[in-house]
ZASE-634517 format. One record per residue: chain; x, y, z of N, C-alpha, C in turn; residue in three letters. Coordinates in steps of 0.1 Angstrom, whole numbers, plus 5000, padded with zeros to 4 digits. Example, Ala and Ser with C-alpha at 12.3 -4.5 7.8 and 13.67 -1.06 7.14 Angstrom:
<recs>
<rec><ch>A</ch><n_xx>5132</n_xx><n_yy>4943</n_yy><n_zz>5078</n_zz><ca_xx>5123</ca_xx><ca_yy>4955</ca_yy><ca_zz>5078</ca_zz><c_xx>5132</c_xx><c_yy>4967</c_yy><c_zz>5078</c_zz><aa>ALA</aa></rec>
<rec><ch>A</ch><n_xx>5128</n_xx><n_yy>4978</n_yy><n_zz>5071</n_zz><ca_xx>5137</ca_xx><ca_yy>4989</ca_yy><ca_zz>5071</ca_zz><c_xx>5129</c_xx><c_yy>5000</c_yy><c_zz>5079</c_zz><aa>SER</aa></rec>
</recs>
This chain:
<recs>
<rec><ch>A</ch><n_xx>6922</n_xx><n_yy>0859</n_yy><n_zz>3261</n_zz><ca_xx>6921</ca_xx><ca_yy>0870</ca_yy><ca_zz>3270</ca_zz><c_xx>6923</c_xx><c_yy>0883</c_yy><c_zz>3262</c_zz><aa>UNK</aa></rec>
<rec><ch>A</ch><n_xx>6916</n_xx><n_yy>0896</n_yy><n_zz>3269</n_zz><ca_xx>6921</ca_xx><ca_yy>0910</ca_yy><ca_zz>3261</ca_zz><c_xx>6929</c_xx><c_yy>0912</c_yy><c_zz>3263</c_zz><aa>UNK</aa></rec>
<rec><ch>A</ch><n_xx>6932</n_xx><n_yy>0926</n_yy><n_zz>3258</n_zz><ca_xx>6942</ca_xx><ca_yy>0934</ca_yy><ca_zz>3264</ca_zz><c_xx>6949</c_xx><c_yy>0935</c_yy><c_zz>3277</c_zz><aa>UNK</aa></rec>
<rec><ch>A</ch><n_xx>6961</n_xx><n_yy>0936</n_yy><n_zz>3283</n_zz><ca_xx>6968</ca_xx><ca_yy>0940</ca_yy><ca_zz>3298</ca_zz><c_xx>6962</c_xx><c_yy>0952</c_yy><c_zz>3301</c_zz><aa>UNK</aa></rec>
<rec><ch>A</ch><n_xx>6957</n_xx><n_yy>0954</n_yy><n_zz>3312</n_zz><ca_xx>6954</ca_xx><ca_yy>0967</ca_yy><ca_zz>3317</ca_zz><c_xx>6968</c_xx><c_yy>0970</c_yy><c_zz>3327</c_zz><aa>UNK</aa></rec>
<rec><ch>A</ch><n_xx>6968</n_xx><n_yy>0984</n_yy><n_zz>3331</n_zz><ca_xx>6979</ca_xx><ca_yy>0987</ca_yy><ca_zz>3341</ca_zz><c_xx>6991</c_xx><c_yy>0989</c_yy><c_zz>3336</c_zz><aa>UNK</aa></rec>
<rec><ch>A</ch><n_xx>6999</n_xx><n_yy>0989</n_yy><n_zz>3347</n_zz><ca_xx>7011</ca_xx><ca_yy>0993</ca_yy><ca_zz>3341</ca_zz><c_xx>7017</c_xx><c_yy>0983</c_yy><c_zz>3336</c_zz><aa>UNK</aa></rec>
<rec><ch>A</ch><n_xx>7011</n_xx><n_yy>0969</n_yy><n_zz>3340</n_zz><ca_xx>7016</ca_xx><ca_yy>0959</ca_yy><ca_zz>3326</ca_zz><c_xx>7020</c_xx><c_yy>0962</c_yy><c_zz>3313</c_zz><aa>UNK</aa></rec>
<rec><ch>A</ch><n_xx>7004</n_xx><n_yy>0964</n_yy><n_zz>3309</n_zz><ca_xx>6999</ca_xx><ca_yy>0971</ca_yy><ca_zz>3295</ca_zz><c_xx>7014</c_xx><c_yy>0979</c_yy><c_zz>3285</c_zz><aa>UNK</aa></rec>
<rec><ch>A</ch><n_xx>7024</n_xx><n_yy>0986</n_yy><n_zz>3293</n_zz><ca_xx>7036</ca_xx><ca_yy>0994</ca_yy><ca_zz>3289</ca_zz><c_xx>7048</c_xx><c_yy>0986</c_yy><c_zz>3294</c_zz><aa>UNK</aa></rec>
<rec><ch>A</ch><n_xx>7049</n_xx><n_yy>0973</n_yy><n_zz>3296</n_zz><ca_xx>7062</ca_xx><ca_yy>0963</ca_yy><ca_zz>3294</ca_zz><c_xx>7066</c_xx><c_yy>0963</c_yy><c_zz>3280</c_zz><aa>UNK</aa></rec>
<rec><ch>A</ch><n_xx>7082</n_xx><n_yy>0966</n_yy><n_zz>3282</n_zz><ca_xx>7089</ca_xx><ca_yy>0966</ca_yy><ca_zz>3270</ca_zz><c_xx>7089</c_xx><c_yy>0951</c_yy><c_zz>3268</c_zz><aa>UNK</aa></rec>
<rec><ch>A</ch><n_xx>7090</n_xx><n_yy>0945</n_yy><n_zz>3254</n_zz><ca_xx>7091</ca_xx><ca_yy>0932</ca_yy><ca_zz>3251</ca_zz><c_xx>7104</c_xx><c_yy>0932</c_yy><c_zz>3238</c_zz><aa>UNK</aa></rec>
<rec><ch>A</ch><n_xx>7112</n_xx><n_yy>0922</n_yy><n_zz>3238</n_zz><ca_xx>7121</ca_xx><ca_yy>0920</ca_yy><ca_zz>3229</ca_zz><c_xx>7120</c_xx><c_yy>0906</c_yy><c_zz>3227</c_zz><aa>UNK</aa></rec>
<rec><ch>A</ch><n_xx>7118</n_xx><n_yy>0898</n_yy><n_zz>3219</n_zz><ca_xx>7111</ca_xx><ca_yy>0886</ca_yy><ca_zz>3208</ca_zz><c_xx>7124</c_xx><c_yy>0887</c_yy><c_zz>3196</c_zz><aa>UNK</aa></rec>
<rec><ch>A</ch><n_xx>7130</n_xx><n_yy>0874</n_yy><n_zz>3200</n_zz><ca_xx>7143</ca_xx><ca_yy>0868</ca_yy><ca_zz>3188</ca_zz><c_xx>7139</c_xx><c_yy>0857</c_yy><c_zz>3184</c_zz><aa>UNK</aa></rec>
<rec><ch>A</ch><n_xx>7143</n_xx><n_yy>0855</n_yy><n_zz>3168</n_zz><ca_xx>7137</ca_xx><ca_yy>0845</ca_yy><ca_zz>3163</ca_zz><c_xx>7145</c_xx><c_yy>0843</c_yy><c_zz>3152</c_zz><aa>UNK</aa></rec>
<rec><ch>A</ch><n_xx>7151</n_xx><n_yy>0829</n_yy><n_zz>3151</n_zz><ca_xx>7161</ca_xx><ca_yy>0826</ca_yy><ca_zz>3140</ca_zz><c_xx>7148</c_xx><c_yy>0823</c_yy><c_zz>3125</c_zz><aa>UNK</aa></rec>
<rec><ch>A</ch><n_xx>7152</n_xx><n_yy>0822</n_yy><n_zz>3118</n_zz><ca_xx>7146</ca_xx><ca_yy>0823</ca_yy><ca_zz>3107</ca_zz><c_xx>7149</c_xx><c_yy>0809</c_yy><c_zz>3100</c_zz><aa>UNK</aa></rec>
<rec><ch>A</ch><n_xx>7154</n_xx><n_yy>0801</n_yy><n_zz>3104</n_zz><ca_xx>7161</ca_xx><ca_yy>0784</ca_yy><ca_zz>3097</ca_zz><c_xx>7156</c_xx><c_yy>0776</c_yy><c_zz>3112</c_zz><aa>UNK</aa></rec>
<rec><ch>A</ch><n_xx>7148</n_xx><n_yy>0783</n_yy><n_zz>3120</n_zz><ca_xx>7146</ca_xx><ca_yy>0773</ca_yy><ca_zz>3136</ca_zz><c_xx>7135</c_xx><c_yy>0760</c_yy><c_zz>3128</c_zz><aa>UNK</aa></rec>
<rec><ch>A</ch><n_xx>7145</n_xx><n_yy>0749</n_yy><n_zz>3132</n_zz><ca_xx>7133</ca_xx><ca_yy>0735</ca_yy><ca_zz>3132</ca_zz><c_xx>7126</c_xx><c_yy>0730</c_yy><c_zz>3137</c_zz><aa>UNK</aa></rec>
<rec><ch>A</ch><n_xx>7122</n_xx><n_yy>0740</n_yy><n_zz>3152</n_zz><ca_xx>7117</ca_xx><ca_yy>0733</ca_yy><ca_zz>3164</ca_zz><c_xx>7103</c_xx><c_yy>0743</c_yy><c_zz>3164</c_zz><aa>UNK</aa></rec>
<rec><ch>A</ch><n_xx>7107</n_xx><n_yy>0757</n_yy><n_zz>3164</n_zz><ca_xx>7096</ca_xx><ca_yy>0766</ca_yy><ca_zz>3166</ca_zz><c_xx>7095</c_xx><c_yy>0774</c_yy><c_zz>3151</c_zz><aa>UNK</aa></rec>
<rec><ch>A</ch><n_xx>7086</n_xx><n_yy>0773</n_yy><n_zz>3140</n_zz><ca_xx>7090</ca_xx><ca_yy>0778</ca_yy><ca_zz>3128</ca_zz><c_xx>7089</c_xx><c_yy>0793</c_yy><c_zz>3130</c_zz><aa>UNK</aa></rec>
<rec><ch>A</ch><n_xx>7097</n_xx><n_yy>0799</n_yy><n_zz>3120</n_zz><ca_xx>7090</ca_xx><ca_yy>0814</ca_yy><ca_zz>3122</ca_zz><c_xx>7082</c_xx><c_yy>0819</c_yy><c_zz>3122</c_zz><aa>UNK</aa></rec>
<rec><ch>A</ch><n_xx>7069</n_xx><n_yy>0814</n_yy><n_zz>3115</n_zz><ca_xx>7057</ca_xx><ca_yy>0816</ca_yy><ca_zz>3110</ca_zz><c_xx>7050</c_xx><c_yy>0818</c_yy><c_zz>3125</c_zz><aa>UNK</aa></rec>
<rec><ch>A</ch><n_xx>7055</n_xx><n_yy>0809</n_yy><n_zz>3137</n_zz><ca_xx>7050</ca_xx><ca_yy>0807</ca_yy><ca_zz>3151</ca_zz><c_xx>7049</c_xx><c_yy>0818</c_yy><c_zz>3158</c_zz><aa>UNK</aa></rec>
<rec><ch>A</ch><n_xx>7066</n_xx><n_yy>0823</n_yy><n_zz>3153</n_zz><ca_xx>7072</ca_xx><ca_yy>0835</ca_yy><ca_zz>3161</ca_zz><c_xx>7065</c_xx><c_yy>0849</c_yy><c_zz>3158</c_zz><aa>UNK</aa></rec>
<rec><ch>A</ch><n_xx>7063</n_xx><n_yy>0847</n_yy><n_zz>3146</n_zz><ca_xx>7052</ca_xx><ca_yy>0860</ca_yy><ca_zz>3141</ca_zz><c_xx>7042</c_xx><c_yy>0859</c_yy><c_zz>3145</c_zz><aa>UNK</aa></rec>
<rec><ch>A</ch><n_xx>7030</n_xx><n_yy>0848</n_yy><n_zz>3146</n_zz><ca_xx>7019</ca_xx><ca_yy>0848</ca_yy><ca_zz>3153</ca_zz><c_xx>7020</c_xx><c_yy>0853</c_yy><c_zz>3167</c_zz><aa>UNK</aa></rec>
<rec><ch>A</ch><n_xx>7033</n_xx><n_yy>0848</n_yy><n_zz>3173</n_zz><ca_xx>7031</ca_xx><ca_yy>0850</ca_yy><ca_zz>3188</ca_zz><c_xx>7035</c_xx><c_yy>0870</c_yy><c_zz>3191</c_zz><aa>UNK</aa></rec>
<rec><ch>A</ch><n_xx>7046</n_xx><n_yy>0873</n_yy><n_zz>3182</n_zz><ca_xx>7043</ca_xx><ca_yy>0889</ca_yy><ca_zz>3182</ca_zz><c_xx>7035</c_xx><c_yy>0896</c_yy><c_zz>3179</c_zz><aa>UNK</aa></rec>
<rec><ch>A</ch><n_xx>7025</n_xx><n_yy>0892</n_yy><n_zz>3171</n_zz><ca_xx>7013</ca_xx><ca_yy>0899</ca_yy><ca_zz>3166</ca_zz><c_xx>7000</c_xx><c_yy>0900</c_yy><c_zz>3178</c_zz><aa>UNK</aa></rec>
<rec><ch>A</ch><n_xx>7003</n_xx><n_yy>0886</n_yy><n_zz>3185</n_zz><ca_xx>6993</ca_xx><ca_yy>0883</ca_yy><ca_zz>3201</ca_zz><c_xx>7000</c_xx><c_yy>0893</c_yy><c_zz>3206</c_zz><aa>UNK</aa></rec>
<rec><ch>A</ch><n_xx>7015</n_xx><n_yy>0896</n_yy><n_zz>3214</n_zz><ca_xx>7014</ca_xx><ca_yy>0906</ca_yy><ca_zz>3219</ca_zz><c_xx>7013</c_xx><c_yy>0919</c_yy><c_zz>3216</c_zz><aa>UNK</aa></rec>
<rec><ch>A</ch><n_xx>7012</n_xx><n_yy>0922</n_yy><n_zz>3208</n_zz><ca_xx>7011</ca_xx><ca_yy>0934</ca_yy><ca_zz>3204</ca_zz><c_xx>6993</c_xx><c_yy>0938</c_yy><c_zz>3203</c_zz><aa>UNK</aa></rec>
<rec><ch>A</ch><n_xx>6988</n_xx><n_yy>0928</n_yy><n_zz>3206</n_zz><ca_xx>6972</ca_xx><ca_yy>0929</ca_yy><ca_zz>3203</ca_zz><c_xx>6973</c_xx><c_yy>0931</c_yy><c_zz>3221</c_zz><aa>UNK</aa></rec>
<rec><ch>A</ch><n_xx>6979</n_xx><n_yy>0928</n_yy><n_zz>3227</n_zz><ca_xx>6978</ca_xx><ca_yy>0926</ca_yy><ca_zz>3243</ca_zz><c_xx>6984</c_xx><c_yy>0938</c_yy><c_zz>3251</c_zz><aa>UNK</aa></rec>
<rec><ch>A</ch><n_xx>6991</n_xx><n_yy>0945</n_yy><n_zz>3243</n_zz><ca_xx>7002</ca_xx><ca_yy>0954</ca_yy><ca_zz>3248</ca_zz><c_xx>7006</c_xx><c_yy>0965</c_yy><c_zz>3246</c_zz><aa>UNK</aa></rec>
<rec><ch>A</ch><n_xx>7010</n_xx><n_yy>0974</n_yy><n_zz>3247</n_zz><ca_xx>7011</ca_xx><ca_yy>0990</ca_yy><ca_zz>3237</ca_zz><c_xx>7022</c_xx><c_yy>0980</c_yy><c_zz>3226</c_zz><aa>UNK</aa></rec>
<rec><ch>A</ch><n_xx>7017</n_xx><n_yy>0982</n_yy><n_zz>3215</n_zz><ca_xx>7022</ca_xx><ca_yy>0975</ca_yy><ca_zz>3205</ca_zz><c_xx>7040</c_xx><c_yy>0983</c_yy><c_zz>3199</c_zz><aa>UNK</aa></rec>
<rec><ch>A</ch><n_xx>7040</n_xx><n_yy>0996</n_yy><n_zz>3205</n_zz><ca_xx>7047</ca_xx><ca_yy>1003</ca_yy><ca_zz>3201</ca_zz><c_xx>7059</c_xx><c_yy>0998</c_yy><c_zz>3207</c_zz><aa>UNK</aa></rec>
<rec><ch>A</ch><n_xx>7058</n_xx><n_yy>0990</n_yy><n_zz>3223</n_zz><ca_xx>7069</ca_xx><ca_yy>0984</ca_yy><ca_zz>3235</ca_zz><c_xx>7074</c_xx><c_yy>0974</c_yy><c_zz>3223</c_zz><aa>UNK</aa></rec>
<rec><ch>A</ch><n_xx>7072</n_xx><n_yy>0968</n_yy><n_zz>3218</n_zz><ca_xx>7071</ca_xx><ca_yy>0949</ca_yy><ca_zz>3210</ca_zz><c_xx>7083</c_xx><c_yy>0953</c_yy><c_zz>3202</c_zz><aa>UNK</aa></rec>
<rec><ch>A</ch><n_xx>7093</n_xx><n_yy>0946</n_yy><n_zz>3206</n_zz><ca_xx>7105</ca_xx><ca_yy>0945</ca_yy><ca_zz>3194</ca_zz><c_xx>7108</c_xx><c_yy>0929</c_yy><c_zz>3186</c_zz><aa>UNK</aa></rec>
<rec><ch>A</ch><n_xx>7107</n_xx><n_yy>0925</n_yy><n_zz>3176</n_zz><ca_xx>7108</ca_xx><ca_yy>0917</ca_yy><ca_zz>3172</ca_zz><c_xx>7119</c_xx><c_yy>0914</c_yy><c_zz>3164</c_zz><aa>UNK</aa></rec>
<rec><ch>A</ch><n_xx>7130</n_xx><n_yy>0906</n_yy><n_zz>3167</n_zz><ca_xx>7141</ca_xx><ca_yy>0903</ca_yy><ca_zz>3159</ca_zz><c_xx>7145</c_xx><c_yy>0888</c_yy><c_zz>3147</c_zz><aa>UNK</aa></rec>
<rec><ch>A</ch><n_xx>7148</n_xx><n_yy>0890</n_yy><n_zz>3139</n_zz><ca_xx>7148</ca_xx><ca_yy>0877</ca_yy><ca_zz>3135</ca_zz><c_xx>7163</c_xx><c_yy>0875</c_yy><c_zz>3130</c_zz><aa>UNK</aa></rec>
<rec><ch>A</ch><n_xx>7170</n_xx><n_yy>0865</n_yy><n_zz>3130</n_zz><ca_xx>7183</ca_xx><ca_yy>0861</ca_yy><ca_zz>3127</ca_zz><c_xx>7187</c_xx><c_yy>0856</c_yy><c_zz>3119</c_zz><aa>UNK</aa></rec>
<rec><ch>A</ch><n_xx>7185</n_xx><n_yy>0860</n_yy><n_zz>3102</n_zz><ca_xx>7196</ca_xx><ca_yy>0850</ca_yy><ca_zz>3089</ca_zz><c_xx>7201</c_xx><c_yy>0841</c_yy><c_zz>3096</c_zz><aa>UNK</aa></rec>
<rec><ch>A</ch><n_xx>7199</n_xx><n_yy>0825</n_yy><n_zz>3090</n_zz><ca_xx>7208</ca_xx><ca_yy>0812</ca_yy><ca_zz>3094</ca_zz><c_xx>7206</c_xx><c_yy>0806</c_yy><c_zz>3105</c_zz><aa>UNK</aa></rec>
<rec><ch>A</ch><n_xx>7203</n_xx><n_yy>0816</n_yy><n_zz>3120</n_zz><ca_xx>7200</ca_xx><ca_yy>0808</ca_yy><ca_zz>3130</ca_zz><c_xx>7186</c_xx><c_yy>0798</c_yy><c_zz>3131</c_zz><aa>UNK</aa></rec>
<rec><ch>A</ch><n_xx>7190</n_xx><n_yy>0784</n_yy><n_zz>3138</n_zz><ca_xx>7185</ca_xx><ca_yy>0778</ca_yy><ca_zz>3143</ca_zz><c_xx>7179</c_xx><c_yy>0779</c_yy><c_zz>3155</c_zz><aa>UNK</aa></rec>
<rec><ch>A</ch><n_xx>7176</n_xx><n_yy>0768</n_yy><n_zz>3160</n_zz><ca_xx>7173</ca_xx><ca_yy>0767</ca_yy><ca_zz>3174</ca_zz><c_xx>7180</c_xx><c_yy>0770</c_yy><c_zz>3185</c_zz><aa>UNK</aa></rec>
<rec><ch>A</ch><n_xx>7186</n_xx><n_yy>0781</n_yy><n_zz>3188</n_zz><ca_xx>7197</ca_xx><ca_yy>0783</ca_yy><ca_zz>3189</ca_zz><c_xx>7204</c_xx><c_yy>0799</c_yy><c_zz>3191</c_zz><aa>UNK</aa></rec>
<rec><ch>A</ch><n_xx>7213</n_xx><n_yy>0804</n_yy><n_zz>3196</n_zz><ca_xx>7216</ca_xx><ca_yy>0818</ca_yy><ca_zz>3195</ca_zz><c_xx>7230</c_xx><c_yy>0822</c_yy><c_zz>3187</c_zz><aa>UNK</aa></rec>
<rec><ch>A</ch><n_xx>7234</n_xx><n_yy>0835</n_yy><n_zz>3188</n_zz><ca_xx>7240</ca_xx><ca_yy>0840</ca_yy><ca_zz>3180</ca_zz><c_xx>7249</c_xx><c_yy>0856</c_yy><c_zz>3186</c_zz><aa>UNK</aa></rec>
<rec><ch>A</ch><n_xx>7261</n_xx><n_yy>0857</n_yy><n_zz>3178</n_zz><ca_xx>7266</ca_xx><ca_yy>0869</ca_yy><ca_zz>3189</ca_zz><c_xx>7256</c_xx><c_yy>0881</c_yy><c_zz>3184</c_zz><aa>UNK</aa></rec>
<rec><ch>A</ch><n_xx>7248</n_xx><n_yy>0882</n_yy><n_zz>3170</n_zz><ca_xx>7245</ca_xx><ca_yy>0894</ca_yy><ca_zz>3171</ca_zz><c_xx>7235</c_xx><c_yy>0895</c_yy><c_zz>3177</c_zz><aa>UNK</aa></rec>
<rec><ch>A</ch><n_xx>7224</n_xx><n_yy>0884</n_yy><n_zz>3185</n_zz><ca_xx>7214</ca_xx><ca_yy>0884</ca_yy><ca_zz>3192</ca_zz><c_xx>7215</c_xx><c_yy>0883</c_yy><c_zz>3208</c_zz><aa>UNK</aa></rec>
<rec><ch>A</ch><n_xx>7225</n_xx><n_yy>0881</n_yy><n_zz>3212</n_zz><ca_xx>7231</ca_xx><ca_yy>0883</ca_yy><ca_zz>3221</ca_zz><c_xx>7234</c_xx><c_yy>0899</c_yy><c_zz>3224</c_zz><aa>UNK</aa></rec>
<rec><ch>A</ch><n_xx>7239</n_xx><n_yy>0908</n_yy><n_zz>3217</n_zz><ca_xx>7244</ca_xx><ca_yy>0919</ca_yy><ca_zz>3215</ca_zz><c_xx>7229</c_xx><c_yy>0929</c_yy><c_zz>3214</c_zz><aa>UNK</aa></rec>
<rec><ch>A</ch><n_xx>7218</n_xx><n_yy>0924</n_yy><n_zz>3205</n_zz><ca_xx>7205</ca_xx><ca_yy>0929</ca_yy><ca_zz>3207</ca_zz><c_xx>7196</c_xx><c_yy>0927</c_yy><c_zz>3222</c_zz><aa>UNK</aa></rec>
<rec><ch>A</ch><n_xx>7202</n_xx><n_yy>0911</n_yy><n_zz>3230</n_zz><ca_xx>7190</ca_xx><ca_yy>0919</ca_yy><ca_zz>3241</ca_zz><c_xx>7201</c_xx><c_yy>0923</c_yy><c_zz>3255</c_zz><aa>UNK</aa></rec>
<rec><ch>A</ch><n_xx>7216</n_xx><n_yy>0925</n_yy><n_zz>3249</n_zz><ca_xx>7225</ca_xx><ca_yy>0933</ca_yy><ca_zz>3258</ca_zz><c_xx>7219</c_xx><c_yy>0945</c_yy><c_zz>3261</c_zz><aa>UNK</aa></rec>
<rec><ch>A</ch><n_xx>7219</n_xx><n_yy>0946</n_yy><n_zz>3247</n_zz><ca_xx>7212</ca_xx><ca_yy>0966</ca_yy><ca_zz>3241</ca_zz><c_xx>7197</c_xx><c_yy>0968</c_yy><c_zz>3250</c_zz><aa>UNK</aa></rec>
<rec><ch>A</ch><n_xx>7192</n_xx><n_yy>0958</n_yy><n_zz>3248</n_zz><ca_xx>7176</ca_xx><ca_yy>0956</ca_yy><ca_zz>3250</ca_zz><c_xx>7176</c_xx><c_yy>0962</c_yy><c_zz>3270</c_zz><aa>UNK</aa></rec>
<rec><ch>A</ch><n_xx>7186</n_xx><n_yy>0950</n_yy><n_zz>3275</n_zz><ca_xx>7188</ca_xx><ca_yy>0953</ca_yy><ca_zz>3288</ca_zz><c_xx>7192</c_xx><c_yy>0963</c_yy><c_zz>3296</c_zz><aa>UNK</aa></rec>
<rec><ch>A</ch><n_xx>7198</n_xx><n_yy>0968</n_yy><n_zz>3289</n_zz><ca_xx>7206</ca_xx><ca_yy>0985</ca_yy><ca_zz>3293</ca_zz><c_xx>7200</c_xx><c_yy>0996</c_yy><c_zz>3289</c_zz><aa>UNK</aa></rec>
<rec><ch>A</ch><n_xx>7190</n_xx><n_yy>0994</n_yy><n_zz>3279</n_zz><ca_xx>7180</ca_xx><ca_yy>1003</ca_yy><ca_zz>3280</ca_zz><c_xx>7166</c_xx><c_yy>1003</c_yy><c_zz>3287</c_zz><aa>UNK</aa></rec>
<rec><ch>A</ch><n_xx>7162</n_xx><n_yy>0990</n_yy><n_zz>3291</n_zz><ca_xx>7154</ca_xx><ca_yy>0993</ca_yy><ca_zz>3299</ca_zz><c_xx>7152</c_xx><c_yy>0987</c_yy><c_zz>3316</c_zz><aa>UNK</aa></rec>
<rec><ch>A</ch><n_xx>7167</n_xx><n_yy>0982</n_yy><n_zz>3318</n_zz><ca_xx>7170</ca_xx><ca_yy>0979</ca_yy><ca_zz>3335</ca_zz><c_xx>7180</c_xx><c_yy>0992</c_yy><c_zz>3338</c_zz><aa>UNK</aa></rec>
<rec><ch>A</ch><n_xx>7173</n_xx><n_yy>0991</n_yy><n_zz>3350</n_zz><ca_xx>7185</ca_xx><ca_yy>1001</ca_yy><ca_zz>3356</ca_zz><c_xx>7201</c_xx><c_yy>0994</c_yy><c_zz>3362</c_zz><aa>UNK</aa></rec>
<rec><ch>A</ch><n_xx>7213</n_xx><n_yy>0997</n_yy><n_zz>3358</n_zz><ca_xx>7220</ca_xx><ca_yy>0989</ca_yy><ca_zz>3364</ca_zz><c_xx>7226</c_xx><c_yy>0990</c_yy><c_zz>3378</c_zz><aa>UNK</aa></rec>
<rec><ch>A</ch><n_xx>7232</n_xx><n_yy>0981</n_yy><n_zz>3379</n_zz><ca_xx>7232</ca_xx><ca_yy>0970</ca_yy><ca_zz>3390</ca_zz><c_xx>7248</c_xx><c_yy>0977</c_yy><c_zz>3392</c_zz><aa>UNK</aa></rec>
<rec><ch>A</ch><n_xx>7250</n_xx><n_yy>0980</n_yy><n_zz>3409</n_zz><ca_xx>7262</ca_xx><ca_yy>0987</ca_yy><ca_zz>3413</ca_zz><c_xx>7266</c_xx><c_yy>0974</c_yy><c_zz>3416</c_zz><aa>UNK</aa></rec>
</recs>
């Protein structure tokens, strides 16, 4: 498919990706940011990758889609 039209089109995206993953390689994870970004205001697309991590998470990736979340949800009383 093309591009998202609408106000899809401007969804923030944040994309983490261990760089030692055995299940999904990195090489995957970069193809699949590069689709969105062909799909999307490419400028929303944040892509992170993690030294050492696996398949698997990590506190500083955790701490990235904290950040991710509080910048683009409104919080919750």
């Amino acid at each position: 498919q093309g591009p998202i039209s609408g106000v899809n089109k401007e969804i923030a995206v944040l994309q983490c990706h261990g760089d030692c993953d055995p299940l999904v390689p990195l090489m995957f994870g970069s193809l699949t940011v590069e689709k969105l970004k062909s799909m999307i205001n490419p400028s929303n697309v944040t892509f992170r990758t993690y030294s050492g991590m696996m398949h698997s998470s990590c506190i500083e990736e955790m701490m990235d889609v904290k950040q991710f979340i509080d910048k683009h949800l409104p919080p919750v009383d």
